[in-house]
C-alpha positions in Angstrom: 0.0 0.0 0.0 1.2 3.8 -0.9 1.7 6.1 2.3 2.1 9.6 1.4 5.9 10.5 1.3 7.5 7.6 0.6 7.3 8.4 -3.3 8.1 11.7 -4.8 7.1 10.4 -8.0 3.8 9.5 -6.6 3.3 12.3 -4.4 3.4 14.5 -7.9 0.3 12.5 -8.6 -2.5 14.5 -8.2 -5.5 13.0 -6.2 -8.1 13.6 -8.7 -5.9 11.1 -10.6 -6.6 8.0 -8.3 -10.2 8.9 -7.9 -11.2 8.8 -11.5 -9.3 5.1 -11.7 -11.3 4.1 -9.0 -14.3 5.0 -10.6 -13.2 3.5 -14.0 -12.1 0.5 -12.5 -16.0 0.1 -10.5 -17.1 0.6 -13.8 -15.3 -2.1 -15.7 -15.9 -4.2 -12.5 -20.0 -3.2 -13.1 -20.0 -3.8 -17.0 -19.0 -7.7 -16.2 -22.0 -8.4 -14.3 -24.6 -6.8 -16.0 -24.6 -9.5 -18.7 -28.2 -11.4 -18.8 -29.4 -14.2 -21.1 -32.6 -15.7 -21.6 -33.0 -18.4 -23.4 -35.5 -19.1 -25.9 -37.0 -23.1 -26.2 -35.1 -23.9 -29.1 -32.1 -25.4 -27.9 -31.3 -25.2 -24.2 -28.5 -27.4 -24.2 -26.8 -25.0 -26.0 -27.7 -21.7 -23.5 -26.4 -23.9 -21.3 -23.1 -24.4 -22.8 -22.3 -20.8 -23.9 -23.3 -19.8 -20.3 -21.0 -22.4 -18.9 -18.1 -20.9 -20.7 -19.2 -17.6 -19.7 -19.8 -18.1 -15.8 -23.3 -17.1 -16.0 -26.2 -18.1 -15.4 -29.4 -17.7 -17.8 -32.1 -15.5 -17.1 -35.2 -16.8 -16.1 -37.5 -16.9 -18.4 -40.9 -18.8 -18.5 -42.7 -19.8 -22.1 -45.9 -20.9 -22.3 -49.2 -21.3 -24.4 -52.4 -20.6 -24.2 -55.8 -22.5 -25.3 -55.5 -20.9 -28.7 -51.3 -21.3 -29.3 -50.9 -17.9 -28.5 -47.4 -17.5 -27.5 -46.8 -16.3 -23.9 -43.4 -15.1 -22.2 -42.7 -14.0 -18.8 -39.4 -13.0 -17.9 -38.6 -13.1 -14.0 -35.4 -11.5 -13.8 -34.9 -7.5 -14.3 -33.2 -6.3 -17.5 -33.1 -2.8 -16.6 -29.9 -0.7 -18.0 -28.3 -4.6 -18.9 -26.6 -5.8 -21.8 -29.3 -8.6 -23.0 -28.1 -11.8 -25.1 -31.0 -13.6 -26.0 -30.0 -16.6 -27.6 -32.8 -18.6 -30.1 -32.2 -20.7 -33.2 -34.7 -20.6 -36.1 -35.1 -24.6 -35.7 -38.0 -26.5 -35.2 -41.4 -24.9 -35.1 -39.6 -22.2 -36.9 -43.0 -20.0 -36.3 -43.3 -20.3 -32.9 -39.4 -19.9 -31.9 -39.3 -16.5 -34.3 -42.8 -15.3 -32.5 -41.2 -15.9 -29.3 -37.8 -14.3 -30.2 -40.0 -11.1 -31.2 -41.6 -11.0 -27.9 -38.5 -11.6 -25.8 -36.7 -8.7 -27.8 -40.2 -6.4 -26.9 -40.3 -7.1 -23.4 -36.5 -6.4 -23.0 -37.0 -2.8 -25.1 -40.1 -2.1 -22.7 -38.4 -3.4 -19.9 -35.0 -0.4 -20.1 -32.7 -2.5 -21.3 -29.4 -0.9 -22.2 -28.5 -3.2 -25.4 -30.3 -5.8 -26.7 -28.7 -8.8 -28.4 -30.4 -11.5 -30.4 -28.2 -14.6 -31.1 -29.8 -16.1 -33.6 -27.3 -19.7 -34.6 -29.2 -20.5 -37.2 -31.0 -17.5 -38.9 -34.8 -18.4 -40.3 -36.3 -17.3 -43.5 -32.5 -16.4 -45.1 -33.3 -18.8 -48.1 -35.8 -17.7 -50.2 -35.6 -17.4 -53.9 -35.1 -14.8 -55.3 -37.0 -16.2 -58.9 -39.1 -18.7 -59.1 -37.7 -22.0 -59.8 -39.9 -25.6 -60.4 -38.8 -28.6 -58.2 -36.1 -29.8 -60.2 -34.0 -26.7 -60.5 -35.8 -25.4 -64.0 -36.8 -21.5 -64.0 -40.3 -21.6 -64.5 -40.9 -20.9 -68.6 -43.9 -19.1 -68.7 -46.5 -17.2 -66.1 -49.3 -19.8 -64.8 -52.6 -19.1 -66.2 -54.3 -18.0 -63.5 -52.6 -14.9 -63.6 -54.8 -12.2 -64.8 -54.0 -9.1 -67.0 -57.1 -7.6 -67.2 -59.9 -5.3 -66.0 -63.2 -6.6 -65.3 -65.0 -4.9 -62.6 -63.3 -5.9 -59.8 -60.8 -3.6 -57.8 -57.4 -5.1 -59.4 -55.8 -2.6 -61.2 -56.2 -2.6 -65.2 -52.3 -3.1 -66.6 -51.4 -4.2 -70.4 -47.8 -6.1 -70.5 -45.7 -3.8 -73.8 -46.9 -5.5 -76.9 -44.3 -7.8 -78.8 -42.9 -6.4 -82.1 -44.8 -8.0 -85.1 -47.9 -8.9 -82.9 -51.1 -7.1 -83.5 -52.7 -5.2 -80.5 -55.9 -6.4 -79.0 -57.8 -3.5 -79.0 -60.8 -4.7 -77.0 -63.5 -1.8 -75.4 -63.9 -1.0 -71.5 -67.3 -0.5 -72.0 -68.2 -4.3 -70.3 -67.3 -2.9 -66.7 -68.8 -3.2 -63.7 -71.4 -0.2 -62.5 -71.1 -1.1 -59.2 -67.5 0.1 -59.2 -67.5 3.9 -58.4 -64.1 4.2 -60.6 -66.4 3.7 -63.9 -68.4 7.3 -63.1 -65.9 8.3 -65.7 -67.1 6.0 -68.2 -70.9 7.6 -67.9 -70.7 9.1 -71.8 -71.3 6.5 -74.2 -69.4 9.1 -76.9 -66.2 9.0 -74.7 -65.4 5.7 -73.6 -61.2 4.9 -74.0 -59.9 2.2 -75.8 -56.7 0.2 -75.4 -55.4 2.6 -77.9 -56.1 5.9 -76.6 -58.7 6.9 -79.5 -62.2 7.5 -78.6 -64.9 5.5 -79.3 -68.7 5.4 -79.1 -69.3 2.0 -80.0 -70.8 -0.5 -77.6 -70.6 -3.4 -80.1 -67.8 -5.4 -77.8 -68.2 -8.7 -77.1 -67.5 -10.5 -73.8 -64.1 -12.1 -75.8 -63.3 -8.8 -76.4 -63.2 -7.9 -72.5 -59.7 -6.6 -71.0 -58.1 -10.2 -70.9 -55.4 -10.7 -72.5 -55.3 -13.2 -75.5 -53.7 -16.4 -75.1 -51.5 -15.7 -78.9 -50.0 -13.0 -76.4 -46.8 -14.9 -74.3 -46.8 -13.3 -71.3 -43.1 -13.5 -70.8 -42.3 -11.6 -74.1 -44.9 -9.3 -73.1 -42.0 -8.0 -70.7 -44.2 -9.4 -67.6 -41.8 -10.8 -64.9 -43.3 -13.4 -62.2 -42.5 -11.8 -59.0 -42.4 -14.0 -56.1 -42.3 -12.8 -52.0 -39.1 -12.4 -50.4 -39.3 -12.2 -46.5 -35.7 -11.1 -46.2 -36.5 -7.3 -45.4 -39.7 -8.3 -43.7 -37.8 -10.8 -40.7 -35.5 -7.5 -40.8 -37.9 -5.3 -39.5 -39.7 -7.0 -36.9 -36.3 -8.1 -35.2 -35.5 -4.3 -35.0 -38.7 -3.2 -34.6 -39.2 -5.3 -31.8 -36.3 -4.3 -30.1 -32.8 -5.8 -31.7 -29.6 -3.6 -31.6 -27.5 -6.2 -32.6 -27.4 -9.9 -34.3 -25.3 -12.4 -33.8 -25.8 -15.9 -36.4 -23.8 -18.2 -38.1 -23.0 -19.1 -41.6 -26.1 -17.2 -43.6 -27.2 -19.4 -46.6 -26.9 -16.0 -48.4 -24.5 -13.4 -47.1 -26.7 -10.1 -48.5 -29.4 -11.0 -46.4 -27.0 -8.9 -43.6 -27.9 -5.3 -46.3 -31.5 -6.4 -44.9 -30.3 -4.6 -41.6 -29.9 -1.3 -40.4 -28.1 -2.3 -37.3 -24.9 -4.3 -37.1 -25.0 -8.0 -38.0 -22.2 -10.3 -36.8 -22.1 -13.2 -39.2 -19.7 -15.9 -38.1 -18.3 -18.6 -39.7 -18.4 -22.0 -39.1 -15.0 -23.0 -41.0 -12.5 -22.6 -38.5 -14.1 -25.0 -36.5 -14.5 -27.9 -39.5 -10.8 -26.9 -39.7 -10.1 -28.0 -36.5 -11.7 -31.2 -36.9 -10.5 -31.9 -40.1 -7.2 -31.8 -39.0 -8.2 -33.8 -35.5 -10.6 -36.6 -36.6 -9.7 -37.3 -40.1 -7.3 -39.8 -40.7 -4.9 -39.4 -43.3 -6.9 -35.4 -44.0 -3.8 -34.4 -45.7 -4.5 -36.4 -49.0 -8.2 -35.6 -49.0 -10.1 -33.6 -51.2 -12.3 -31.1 -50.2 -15.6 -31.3 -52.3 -18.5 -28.5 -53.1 -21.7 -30.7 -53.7 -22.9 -27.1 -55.5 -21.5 -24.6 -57.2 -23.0 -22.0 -54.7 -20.8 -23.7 -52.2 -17.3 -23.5 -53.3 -16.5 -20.1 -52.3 -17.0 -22.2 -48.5 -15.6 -25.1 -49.5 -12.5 -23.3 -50.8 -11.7 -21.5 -47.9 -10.9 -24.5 -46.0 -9.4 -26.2 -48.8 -6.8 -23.3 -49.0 -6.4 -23.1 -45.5 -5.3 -26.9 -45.0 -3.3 -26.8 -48.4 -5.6 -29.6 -49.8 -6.9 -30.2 -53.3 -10.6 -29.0 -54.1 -13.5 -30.2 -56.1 -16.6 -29.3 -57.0 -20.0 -30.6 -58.4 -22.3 -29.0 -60.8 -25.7 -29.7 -62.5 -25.4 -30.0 -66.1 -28.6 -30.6 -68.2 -27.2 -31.8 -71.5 -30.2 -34.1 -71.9 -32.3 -32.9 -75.2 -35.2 -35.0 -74.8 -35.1 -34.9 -71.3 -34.1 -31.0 -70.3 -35.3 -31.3 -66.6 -33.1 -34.2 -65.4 -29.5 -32.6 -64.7 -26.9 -34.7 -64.5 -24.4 -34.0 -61.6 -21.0 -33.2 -63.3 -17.7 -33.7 -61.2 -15.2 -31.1 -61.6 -11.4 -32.6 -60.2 -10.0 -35.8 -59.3 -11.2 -38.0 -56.4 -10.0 -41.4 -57.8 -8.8 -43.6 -54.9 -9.0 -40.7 -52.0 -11.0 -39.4 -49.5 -13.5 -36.7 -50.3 -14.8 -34.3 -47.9 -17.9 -32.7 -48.6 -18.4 -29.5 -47.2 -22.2 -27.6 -47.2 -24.1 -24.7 -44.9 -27.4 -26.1 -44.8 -29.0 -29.8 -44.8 -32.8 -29.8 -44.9 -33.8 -32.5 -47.1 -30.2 -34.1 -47.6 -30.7 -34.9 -51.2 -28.0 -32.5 -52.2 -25.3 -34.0 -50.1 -26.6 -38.0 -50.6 -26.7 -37.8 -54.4 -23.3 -35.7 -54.4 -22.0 -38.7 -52.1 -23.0 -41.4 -55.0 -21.3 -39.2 -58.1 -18.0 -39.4 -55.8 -18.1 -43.0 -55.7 -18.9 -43.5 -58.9 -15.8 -41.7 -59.7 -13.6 -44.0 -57.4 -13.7 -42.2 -54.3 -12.6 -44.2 -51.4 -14.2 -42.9 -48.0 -16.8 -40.0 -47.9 -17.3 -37.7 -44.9 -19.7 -34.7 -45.5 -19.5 -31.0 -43.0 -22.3 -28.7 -42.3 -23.2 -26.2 -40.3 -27.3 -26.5 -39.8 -28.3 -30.3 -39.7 -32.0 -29.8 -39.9 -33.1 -32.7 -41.5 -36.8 -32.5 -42.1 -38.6 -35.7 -43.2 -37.1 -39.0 -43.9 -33.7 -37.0 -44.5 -32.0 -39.0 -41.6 -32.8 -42.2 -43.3 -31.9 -40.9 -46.6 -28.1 -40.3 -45.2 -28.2 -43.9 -42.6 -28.7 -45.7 -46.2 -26.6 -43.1 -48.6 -22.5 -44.1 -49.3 -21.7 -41.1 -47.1 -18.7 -42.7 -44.4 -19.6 -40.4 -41.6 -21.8 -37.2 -41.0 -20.3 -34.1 -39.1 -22.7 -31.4 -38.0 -22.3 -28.7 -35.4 -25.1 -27.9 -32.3 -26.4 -24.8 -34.2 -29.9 -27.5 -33.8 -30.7 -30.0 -31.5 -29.0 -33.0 -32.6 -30.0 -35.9 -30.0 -32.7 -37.4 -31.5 -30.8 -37.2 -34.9 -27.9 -38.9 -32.8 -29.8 -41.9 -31.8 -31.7 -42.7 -35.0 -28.4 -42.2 -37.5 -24.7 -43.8 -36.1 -23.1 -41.8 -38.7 -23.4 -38.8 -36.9 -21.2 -36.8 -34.9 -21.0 -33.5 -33.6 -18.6 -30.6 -33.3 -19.7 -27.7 -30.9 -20.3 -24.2 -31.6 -20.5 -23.1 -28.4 -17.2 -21.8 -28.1 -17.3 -19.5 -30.7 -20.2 -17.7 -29.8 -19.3 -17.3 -25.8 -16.5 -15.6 -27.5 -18.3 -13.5 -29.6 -20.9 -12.5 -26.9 -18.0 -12.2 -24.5 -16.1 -9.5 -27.0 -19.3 -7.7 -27.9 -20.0 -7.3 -24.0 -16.8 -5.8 -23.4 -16.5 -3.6 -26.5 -13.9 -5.6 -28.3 -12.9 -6.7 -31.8 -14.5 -9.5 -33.0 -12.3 -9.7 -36.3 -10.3 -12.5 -35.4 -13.7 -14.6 -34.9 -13.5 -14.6 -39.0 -10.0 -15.9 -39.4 -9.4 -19.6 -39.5 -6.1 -19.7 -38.2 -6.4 -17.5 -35.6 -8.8 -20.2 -34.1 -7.0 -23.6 -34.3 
């Protein structure tokens, strides 16, 4: 302990000096106890974990239905000027674990919180198409026919597609309307009723062919209409910040632009550094092995690891060189696998055809064992079954989803943990550090 007038040094200190480091110092010591967590009823087991590595506990929180499935949350612990994690993975009842996601983040924003976090390991509704696209990968060719062009009374909007060059216009009247509709008081002269091409028109000779629909010599698609489908990315945006979100936290997006959907900070970590490390830990004889895209909208993925553990890459690609039969791609290998292990590497498993039927091209083309990465395991249907009976060797998936019941029904499986990773993250976000080396591989094996 310092008496006065032992130091000279530290007597030239002035007072004020030590008082504001006390107060800095009961500040830092405040900032690592304010953290709280609750936890969501998609995966405990891993709440449990990341608070376990954290040396918290998580926040009481009690979820409940009533008669009707209304979603009900209490929380029992206060939140007032905290730093909030709430941790919930779009697995599941998808539904459900988003509604009560939204109403956690409310009740923490009513509640004073000082930051709200949503950890969110496996991000719903961040794969939708952009286009529409058939079942077998085909853009659809044309618009299906219960689209409507036309006017006829109702309250859609009348709206004429640009007419192809060399077609000739349809020109029928819009006399045949519907009286009931206040929008056709307009319409009450019979000497100025408007035709399709601007020139007037007293006539009331039209017949009911001749009505605002379209004719079916008119393609649609060269019509310059284009079949718009509903994307939900900006919408799940919204109501996360709406509801209360200042921050995200997920894992390995199925599309990276779905973060531009945000107008607060979005932390997307990867899962790579931690197939790395088991790569290099549970694969025998990894240093021969070929790392393997099973899509081309993979290999960005798969190549990062595959540059990072100096090992030779493949990929696979549809190819649909069938004339008579343009909607059966074939699945085209790109590299040689003859006689080694492959390693396929992927973000997302729903249905597990993907990964099975990339599986049987490698060993058609002489590949010796077959183990297949990915992040989100959700495996919906009969996919487990699909992969217990596939030519796949072994199955590694992370704890983004609850993985026990796939555990017991598929021996093939194993499991590398993700926990780590995002205690870290939550941990650096907490005390106002750098997350940057979170996104380099080698700075986490």
């Amino acid at each position: 302990m310092w008496i006065p007038g032992q130091s000279s040094i530290l007597r030239a200190v002035p007072a004020t000096f030590f008082f504001f480091l006390t107060i800095h110092i009961f500040q830092l010591v405040a900032l690592t106890i304010c953290l709280f967590l609750p936890i969501g009823s998609s995966h405990p087991a891993l709440v449990d974990q990341i608070c376990a590595r954290l040396g918290v506990s998580p926040g009481q929180v009690k979820l409940s239905k009533f008669a009707n499935k209304e979603t009900n949350v209490e929380i029992g612990d206060s939140v007032r000027n905290k730093d909030v994690f709430i941790i919930q993975s779009g697995c599941g009842a998808v539904n459900d674990n988003l509604m009560e996601l939204l109403i956690m983040l409310a009740a923490c924003k009513t509640a004073s919180a000082r930051r709200i976090t949503a950890v969110i390991p496996c991000f719903p509704y961040a794969r939708q198409p952009d286009a529409p696209y058939k079942k077998n990968g085909m853009p659809l060719s044309r618009v299906p026919q219960n689209v409507f062009f036309g006017y006829t009374g109702s309250n859609t909007p009348f709206s004429l597609p640009v007419t192809p060059a060399g077609t000739p216009l349809q020109t029928p009247s819009l006399d045949r309307v519907d009286r009931k509709n206040p929008f056709d008081k307009m319409f009450d002269s019979t000497n100025d009723i408007p035709t399709i091409n601007g020139a007037g028109s007293g006539s009331r000779s039209a017949t009911p062919s001749q009505t605002c629909v379209i004719s079916d010599q008119v393609n649609p698609q060269k019509a310059g209409y284009k079949h718009w489908v509903a994307r939900s990315g900006t919408l799940i945006a919204n109501l996360l910040v709406t509801a209360g979100a200042d921050h995200i936290i997920t894992m390995d997006l199925h599309d990276p632009q779905f973060q531009g959907f945000f107008d607060i900070p979005v932390d997307n970590l990867y899962g790579q550094p931690l197939m790395v490390k088991y790569i290099r830990e549970r694969i025998p004889n990894w240093e021969d092995a070929v790392v393997v895209s099973p899509d081309a909208g993979g290999a960005k993925r798969a190549t990062v690891i595959a540059d990072k553990l100096g090992m030779e890459f493949a990929l696979i690609h549809k190819e649909r060189r069938q004339i008579q039969a343009p909607h059966k791609p074939d699945m085209m290998l790109v590299g040689d696998v003859k006689g080694k292990s492959c390693i396929l590497v992927d973000d997302i498993a729903d249905t597990s055809f993907t990964i099975t039927k990339a599986a049987k091209v490698l060993q058609i083309n002489g590949a010796q064992k077959i183990y297949a990465i990915i992040t989100h395991a959700i495996m919906s249907g009969d996919a487990i079954a699909r992969i217990q009976n596939s030519c796949i060797d072994q199955v590694i998936v992370s704890n983004s989803i609850p993985q026990e019941e796939h555990l017991a029904q598929c021996p093939k499986m194993k499991v590398f943990n993700v926990a780590p990773i995002f205690a870290e993250a939550i941990r650096r976000i907490h005390n106002g550090e750098s997350v940057s080396m979170l996104f380099d591989v080698m700075d986490l094996i």
